[in-house]
PDB file of N, CA, C, O and CB in Angstrom:
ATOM      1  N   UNK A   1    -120.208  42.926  80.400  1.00  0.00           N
ATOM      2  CA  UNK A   1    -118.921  43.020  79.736  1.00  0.00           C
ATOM      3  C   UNK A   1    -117.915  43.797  80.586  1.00  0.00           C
ATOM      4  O   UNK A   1    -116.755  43.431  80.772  1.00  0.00           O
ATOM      5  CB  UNK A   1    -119.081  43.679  78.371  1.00  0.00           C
ATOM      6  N   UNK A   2    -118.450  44.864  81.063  1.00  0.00           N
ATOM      7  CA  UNK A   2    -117.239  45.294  82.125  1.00  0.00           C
ATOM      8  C   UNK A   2    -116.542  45.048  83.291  1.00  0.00           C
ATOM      9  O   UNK A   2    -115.417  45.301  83.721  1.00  0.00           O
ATOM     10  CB  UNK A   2    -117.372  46.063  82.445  1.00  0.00           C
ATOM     11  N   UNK A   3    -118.244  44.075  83.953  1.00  0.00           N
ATOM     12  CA  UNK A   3    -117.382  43.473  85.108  1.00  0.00           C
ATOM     13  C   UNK A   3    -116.260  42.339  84.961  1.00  0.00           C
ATOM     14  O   UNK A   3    -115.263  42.158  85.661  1.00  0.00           O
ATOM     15  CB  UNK A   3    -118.314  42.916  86.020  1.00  0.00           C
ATOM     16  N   UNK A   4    -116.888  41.367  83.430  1.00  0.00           N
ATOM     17  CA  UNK A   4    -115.649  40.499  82.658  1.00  0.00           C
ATOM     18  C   UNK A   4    -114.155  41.421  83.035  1.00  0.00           C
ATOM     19  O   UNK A   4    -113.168  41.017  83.649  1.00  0.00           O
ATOM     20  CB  UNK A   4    -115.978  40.451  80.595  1.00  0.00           C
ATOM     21  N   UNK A   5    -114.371  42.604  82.506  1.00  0.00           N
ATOM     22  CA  UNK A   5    -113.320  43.214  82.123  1.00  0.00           C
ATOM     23  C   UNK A   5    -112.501  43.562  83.385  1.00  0.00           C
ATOM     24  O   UNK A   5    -111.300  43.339  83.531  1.00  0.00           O
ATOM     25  CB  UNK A   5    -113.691  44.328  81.301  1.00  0.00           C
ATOM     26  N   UNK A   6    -113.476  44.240  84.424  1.00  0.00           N
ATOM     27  CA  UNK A   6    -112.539  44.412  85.752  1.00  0.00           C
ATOM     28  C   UNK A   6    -112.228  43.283  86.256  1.00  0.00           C
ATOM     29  O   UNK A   6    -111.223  43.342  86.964  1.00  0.00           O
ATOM     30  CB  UNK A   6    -113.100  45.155  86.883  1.00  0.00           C
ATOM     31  N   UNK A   7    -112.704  42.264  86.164  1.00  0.00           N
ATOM     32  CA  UNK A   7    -111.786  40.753  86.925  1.00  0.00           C
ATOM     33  C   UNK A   7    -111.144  40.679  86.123  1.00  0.00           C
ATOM     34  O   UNK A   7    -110.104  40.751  86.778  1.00  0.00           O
ATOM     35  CB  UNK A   7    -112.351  39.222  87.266  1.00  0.00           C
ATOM     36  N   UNK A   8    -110.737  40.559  84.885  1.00  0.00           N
ATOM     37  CA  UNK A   8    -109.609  40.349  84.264  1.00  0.00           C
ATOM     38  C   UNK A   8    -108.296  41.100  84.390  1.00  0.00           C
ATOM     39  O   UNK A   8    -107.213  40.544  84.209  1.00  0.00           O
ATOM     40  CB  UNK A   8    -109.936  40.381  83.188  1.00  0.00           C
ATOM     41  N   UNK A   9    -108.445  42.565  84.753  1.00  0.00           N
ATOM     42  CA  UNK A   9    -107.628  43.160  84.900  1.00  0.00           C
ATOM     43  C   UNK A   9    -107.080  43.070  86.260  1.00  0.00           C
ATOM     44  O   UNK A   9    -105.858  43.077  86.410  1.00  0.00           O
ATOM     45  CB  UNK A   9    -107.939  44.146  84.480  1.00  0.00           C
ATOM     46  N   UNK A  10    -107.909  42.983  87.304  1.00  0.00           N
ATOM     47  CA  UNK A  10    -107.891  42.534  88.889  1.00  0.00           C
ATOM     48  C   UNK A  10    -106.937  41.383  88.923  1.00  0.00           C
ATOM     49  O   UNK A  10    -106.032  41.332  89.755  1.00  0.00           O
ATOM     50  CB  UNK A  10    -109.449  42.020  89.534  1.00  0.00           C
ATOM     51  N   UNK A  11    -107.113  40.575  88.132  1.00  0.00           N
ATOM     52  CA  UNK A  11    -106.571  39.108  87.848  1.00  0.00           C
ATOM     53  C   UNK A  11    -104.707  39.547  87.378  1.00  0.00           C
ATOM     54  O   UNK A  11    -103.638  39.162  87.849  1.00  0.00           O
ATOM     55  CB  UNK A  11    -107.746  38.197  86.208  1.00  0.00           C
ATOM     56  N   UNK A  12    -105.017  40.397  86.381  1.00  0.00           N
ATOM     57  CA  UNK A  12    -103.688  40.566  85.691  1.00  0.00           C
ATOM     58  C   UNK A  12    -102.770  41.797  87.172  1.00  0.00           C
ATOM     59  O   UNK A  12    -101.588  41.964  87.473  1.00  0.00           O
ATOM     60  CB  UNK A  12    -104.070  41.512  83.634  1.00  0.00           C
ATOM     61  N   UNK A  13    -103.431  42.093  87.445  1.00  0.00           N
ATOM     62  CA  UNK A  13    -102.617  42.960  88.643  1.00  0.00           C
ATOM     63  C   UNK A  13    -102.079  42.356  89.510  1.00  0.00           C
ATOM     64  O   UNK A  13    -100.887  42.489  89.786  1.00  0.00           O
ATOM     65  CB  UNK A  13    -103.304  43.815  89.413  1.00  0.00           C
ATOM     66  N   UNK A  14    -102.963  41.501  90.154  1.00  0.00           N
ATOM     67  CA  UNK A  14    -102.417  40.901  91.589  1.00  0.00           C
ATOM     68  C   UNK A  14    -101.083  39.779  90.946  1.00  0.00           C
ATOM     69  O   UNK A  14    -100.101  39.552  91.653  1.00  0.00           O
ATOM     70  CB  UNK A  14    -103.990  39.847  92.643  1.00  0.00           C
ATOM     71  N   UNK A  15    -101.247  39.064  89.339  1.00  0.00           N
ATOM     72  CA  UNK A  15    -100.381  38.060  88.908  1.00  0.00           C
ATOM     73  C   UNK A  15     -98.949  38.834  89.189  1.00  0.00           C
ATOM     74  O   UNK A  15     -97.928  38.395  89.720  1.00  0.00           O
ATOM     75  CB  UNK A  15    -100.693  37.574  87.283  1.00  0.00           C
ATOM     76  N   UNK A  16     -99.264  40.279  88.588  1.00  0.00           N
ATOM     77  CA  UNK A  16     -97.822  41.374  88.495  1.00  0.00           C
ATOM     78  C   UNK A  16     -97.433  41.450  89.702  1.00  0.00           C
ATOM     79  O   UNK A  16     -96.223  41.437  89.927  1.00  0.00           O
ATOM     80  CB  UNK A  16     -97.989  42.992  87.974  1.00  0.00           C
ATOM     81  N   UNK A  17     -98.453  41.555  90.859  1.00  0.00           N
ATOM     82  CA  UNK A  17     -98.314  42.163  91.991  1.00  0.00           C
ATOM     83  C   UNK A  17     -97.238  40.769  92.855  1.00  0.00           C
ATOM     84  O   UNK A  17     -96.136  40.972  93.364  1.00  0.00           O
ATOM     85  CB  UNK A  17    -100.043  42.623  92.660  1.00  0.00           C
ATOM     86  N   UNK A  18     -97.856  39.625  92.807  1.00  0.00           N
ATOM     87  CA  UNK A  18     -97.684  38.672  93.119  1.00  0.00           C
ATOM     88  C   UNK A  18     -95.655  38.714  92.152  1.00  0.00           C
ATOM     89  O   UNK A  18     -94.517  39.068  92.460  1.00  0.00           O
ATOM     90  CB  UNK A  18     -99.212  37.642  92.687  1.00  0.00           C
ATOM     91  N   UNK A  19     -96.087  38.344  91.432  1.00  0.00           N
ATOM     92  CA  UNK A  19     -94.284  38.480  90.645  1.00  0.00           C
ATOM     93  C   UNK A  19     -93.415  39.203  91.595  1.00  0.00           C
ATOM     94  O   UNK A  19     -92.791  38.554  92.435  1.00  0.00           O
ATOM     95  CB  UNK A  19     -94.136  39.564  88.993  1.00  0.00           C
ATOM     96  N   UNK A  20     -93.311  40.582  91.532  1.00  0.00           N
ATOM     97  CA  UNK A  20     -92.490  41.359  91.803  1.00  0.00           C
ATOM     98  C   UNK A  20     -92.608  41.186  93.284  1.00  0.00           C
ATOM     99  O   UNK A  20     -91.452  41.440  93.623  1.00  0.00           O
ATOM    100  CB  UNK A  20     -92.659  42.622  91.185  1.00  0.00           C
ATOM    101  N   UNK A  21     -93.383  40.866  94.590  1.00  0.00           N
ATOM    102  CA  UNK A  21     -93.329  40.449  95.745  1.00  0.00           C
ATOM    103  C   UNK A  21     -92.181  39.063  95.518  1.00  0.00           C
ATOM    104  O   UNK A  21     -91.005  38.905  95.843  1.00  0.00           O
ATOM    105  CB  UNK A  21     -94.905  40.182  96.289  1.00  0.00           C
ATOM    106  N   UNK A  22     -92.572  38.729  95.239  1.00  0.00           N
ATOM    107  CA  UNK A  22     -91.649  37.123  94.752  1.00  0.00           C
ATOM    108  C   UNK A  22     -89.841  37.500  94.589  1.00  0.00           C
ATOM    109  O   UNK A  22     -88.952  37.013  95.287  1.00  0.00           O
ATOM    110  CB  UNK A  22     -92.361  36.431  92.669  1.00  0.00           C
ATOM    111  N   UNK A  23     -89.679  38.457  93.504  1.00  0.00           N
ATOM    112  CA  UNK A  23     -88.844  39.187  93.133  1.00  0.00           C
ATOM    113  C   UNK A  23     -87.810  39.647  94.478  1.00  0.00           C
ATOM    114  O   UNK A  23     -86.700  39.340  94.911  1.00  0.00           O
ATOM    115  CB  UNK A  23     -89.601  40.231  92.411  1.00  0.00           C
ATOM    116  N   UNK A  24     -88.673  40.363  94.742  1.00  0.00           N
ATOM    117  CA  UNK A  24     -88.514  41.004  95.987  1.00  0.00           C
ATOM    118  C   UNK A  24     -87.613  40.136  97.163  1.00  0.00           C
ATOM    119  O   UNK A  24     -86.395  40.042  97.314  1.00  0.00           O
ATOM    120  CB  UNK A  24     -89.982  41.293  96.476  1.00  0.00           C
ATOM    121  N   UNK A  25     -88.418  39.720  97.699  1.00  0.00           N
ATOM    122  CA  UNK A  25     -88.172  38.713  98.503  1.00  0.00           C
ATOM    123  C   UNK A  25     -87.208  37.572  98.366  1.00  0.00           C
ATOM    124  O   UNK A  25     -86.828  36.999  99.387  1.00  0.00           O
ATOM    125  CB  UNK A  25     -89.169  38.287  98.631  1.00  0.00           C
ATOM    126  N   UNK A  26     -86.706  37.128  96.966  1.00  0.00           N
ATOM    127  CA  UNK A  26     -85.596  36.702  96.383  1.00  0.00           C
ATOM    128  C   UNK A  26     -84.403  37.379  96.615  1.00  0.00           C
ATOM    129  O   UNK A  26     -83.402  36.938  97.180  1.00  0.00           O
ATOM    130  CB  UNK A  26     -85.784  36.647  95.192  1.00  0.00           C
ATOM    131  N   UNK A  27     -84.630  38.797  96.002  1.00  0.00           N
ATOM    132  CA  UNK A  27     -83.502  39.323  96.167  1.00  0.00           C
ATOM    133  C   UNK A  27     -82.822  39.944  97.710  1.00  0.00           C
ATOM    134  O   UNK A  27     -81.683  40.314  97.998  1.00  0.00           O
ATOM    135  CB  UNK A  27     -83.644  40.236  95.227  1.00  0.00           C
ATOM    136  N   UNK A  28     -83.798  39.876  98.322  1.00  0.00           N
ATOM    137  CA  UNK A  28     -83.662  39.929  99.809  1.00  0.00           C
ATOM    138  C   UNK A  28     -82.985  38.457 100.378  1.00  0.00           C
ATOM    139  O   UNK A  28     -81.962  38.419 101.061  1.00  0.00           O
ATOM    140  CB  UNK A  28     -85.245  40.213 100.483  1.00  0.00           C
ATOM    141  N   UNK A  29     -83.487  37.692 100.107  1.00  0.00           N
ATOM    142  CA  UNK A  29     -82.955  36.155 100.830  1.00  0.00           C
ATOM    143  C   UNK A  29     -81.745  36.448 100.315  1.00  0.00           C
ATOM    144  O   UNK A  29     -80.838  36.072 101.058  1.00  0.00           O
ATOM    145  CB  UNK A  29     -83.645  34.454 100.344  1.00  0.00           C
ATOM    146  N   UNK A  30     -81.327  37.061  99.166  1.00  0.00           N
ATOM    147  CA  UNK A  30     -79.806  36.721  98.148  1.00  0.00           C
ATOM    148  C   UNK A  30     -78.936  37.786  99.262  1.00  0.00           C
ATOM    149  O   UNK A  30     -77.868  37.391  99.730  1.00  0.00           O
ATOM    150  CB  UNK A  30     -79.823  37.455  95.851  1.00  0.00           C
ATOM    151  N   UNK A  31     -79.409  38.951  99.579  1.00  0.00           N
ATOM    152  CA  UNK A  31     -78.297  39.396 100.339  1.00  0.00           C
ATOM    153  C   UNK A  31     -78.367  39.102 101.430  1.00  0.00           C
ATOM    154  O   UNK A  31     -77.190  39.208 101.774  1.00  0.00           O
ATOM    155  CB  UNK A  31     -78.042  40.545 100.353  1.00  0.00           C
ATOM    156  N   UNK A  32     -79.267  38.583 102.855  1.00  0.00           N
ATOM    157  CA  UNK A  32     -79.418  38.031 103.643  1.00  0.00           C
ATOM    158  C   UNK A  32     -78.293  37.040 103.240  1.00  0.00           C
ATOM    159  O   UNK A  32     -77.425  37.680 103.834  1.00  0.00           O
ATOM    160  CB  UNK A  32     -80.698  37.771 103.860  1.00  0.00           C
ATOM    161  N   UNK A  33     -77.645  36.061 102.744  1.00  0.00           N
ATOM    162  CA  UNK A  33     -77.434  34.891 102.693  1.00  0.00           C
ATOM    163  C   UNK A  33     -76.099  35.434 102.297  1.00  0.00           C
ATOM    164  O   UNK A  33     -75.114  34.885 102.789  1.00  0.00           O
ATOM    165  CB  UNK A  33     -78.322  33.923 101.902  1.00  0.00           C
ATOM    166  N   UNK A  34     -75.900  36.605 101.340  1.00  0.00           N
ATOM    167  CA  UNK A  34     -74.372  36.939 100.910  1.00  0.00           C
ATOM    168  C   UNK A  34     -73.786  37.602 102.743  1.00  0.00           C
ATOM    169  O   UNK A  34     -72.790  37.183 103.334  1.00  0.00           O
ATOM    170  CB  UNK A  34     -74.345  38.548  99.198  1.00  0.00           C
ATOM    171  N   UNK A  35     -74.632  38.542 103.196  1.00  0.00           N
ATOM    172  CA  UNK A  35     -73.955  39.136 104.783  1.00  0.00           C
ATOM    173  C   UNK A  35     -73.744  38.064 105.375  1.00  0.00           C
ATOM    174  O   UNK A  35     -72.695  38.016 106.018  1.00  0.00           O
ATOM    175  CB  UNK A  35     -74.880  40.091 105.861  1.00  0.00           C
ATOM    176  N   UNK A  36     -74.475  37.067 105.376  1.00  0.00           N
ATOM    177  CA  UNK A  36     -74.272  35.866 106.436  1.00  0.00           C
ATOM    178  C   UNK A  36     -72.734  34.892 105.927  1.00  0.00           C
ATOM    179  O   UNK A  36     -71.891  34.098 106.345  1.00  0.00           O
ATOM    180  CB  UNK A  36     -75.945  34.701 106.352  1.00  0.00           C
ATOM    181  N   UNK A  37     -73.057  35.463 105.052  1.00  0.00           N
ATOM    182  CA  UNK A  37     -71.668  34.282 104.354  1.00  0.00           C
ATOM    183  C   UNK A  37     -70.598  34.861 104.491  1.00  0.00           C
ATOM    184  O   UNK A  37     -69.679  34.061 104.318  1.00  0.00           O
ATOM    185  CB  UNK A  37     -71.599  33.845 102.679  1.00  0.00           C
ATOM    186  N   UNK A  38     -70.161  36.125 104.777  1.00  0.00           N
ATOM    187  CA  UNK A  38     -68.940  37.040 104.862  1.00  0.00           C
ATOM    188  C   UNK A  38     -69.363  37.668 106.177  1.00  0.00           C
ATOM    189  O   UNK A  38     -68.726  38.685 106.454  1.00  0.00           O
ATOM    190  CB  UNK A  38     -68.688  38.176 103.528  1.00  0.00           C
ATOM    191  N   UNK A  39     -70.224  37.325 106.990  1.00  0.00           N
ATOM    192  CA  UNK A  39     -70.222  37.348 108.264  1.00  0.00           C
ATOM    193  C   UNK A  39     -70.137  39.248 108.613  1.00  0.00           C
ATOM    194  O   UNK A  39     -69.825  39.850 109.641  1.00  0.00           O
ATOM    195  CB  UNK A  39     -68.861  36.271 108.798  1.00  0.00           C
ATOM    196  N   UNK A  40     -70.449  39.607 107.624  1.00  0.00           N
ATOM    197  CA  UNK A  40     -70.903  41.486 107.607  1.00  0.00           C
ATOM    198  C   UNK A  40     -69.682  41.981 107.293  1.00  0.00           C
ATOM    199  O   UNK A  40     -69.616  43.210 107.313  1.00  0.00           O
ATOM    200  CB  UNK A  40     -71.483  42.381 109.235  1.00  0.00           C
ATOM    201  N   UNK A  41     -68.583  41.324 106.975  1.00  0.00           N
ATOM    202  CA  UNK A  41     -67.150  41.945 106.677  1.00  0.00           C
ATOM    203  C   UNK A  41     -66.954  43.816 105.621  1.00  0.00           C
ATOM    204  O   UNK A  41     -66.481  44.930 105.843  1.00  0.00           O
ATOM    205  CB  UNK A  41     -66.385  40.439 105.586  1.00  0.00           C
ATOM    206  N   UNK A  42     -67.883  42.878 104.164  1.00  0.00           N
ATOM    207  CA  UNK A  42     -68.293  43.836 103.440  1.00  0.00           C
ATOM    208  C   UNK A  42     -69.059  44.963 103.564  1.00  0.00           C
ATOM    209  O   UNK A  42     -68.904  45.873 102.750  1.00  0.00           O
ATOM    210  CB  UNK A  42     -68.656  43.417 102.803  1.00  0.00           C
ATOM    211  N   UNK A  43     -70.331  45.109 104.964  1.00  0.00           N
ATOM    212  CA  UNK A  43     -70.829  46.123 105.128  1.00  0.00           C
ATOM    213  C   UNK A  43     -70.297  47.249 105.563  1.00  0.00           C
ATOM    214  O   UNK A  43     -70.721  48.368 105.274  1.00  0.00           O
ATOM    215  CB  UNK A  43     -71.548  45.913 105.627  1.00  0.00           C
ATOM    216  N   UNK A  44     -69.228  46.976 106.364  1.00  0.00           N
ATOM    217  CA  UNK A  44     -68.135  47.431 107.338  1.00  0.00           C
ATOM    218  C   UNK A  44     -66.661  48.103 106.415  1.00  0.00           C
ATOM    219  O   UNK A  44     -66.178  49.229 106.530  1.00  0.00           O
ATOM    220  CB  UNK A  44     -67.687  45.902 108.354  1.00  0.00           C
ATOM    221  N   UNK A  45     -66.268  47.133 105.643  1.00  0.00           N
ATOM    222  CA  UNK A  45     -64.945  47.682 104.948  1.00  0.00           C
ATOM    223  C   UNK A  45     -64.721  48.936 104.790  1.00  0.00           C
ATOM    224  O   UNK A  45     -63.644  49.434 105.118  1.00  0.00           O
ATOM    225  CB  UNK A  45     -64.771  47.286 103.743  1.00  0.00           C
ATOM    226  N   UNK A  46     -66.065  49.880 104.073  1.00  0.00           N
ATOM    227  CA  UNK A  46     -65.231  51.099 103.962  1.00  0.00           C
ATOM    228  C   UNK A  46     -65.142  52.059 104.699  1.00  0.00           C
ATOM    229  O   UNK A  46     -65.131  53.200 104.236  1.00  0.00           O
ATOM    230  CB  UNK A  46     -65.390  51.635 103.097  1.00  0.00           C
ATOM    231  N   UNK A  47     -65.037  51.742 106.370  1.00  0.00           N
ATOM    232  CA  UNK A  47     -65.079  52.140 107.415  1.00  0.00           C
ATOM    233  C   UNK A  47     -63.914  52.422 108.040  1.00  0.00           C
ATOM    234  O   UNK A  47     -63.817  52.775 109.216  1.00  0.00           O
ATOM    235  CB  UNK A  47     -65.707  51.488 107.947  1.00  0.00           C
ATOM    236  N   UNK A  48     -62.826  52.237 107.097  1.00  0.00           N
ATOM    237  CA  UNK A  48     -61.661  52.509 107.852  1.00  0.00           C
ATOM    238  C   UNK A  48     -61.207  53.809 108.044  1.00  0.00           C
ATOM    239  O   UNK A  48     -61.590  54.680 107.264  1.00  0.00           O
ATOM    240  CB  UNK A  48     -60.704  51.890 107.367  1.00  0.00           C
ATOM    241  N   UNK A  49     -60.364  54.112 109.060  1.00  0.00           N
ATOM    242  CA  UNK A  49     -60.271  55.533 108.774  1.00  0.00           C
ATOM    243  C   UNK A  49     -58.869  56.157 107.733  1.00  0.00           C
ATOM    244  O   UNK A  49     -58.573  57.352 107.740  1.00  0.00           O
ATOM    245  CB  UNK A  49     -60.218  56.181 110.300  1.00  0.00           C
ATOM    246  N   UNK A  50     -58.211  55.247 106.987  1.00  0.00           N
ATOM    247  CA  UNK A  50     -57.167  55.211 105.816  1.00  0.00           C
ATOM    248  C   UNK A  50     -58.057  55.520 104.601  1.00  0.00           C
ATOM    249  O   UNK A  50     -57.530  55.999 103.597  1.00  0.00           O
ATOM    250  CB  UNK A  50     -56.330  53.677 105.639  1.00  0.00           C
ATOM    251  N   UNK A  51     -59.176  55.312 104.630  1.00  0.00           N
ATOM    252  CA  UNK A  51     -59.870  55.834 103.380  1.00  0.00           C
ATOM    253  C   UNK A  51     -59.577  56.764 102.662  1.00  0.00           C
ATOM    254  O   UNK A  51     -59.938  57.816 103.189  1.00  0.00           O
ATOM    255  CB  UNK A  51     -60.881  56.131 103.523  1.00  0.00           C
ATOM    256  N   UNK A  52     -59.134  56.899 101.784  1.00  0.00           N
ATOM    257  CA  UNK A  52     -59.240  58.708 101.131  1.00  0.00           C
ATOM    258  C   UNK A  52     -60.461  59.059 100.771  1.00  0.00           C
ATOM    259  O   UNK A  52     -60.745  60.251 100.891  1.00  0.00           O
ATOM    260  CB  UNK A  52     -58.395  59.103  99.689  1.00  0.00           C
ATOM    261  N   UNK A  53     -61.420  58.180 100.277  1.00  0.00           N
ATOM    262  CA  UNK A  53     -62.312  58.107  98.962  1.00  0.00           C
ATOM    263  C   UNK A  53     -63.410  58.548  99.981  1.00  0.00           C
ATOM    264  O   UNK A  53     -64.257  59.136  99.308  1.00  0.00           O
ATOM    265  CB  UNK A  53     -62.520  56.456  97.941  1.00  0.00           C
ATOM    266  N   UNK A  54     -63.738  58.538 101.118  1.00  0.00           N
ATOM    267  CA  UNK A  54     -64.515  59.160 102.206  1.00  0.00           C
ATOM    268  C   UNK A  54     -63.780  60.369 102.837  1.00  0.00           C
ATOM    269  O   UNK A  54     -64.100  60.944 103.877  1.00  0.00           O
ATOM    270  CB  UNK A  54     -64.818  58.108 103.297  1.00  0.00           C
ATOM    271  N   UNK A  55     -63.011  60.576 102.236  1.00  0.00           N
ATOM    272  CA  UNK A  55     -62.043  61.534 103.426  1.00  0.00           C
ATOM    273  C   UNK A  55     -62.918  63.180 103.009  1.00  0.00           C
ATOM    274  O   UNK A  55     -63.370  63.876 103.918  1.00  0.00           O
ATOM    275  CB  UNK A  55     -59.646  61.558 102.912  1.00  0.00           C
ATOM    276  N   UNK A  56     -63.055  63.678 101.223  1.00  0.00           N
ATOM    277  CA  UNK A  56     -63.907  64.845 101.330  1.00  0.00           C
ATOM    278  C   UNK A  56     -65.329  64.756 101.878  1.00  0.00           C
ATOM    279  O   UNK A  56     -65.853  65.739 102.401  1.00  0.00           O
ATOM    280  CB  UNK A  56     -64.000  65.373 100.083  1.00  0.00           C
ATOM    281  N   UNK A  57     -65.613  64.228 101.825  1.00  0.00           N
ATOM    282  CA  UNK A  57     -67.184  63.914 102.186  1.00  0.00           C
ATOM    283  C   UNK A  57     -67.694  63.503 103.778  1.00  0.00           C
ATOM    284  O   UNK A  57     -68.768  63.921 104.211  1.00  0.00           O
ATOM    285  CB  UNK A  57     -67.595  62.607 101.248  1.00  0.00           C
ATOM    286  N   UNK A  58     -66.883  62.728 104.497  1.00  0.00           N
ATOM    287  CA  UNK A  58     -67.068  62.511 105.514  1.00  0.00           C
ATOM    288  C   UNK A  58     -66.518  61.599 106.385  1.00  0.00           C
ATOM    289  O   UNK A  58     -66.614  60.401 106.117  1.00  0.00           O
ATOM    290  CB  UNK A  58     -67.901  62.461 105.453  1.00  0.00           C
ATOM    291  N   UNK A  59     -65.753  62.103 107.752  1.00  0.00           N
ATOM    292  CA  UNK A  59     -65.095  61.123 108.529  1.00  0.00           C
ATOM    293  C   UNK A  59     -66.045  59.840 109.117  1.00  0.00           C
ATOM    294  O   UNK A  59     -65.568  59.027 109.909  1.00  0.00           O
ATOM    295  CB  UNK A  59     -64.454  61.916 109.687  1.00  0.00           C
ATOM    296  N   UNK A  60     -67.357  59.762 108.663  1.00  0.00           N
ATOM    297  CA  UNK A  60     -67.993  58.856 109.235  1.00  0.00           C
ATOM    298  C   UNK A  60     -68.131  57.944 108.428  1.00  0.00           C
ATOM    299  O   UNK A  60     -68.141  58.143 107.213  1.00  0.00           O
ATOM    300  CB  UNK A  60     -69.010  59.179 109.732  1.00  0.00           C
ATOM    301  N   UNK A  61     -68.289  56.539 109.092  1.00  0.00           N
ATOM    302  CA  UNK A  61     -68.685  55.181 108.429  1.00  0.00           C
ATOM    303  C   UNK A  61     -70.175  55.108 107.611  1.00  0.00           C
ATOM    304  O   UNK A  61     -71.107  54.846 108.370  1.00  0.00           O
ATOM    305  CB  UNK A  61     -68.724  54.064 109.655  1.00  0.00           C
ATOM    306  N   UNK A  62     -70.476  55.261 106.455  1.00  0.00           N
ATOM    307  CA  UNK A  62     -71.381  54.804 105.577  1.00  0.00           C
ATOM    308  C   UNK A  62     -72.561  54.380 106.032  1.00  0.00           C
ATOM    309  O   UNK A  62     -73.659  54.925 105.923  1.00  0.00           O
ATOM    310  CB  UNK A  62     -70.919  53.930 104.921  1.00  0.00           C
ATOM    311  N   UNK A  63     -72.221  53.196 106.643  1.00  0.00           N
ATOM    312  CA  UNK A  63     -73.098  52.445 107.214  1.00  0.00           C
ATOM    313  C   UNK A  63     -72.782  52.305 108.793  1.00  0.00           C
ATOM    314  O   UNK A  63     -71.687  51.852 109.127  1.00  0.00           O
ATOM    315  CB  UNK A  63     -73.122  51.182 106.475  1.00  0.00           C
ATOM    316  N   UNK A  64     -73.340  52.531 109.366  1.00  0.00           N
ATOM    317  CA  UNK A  64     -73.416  52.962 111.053  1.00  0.00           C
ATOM    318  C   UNK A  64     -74.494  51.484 111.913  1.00  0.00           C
ATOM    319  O   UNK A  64     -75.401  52.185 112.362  1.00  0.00           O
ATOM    320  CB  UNK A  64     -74.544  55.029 111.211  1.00  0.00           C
ATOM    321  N   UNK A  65     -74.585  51.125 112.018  1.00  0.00           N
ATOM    322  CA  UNK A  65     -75.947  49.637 112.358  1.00  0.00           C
ATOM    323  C   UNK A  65     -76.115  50.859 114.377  1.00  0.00           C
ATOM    324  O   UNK A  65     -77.109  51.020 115.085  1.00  0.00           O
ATOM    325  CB  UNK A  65     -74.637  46.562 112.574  1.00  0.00           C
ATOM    326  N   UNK A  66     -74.724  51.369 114.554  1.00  0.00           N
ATOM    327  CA  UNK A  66     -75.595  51.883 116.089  1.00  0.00           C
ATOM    328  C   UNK A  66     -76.179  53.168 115.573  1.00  0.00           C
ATOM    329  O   UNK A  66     -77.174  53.535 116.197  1.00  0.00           O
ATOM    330  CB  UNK A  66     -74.471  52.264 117.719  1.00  0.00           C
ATOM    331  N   UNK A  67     -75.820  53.889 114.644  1.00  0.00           N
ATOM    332  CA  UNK A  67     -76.617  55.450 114.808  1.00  0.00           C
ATOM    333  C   UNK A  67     -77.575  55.064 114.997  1.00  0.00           C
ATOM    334  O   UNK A  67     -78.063  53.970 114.713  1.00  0.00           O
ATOM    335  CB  UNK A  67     -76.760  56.549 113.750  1.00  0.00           C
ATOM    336  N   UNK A  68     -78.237  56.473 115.837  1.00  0.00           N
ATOM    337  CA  UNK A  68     -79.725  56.737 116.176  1.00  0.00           C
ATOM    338  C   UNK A  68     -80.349  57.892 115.293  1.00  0.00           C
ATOM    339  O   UNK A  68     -80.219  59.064 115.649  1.00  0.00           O
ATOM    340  CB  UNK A  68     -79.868  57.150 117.751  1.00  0.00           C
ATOM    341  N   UNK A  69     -80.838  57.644 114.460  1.00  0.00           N
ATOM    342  CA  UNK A  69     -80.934  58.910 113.697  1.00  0.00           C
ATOM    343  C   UNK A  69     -82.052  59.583 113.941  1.00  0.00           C
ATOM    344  O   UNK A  69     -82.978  59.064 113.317  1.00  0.00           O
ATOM    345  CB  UNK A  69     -80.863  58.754 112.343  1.00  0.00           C
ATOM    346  N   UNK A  70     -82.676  61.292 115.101  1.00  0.00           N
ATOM    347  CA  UNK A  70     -83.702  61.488 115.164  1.00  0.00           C
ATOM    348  C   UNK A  70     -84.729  62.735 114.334  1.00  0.00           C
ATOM    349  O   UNK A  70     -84.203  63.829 114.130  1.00  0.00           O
ATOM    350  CB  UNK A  70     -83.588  61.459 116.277  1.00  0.00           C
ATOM    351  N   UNK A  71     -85.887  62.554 113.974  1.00  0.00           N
ATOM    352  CA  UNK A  71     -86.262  63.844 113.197  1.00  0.00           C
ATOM    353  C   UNK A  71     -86.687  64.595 113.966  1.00  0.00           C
ATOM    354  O   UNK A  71     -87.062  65.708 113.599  1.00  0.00           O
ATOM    355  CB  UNK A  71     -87.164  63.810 112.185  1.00  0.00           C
TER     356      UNK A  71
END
């Protein structure tokens, strides 16, 4: 009866496990496919240096693709 029980649950994990990989990977293709479609415009925008809304916090761009960031 228990080993019934651990394949069943083995079974019900990997189904979850399996889902949310799926999930995953969806929602990855979805922004893959939105950057490609606006050609990275949006990653970049709030990079200007007219910003106010970055201006207390920091003269740097958000998103950087050259920083090297080391620990």
């Amino acid at each position: 009866l228990l080993s019934l029980l651990q394949k069943w649950a083995l079974l019900a994990l990997s189904a979850c496990s399996s889902l949310c990989c799926l999930s995953c990977l969806l929602g990855l293709l979805v922004a893959i496919g939105l950057t490609l479609g606006n050609q990275g415009r949006v990653l970049l925008a709030p990079c200007s240096i007219t910003s106010t809304a970055l201006t207390p916090v920091s003269r740097e761009c958000p998103f950087d693709p050259t920083r090297v960031y080391v620990s």
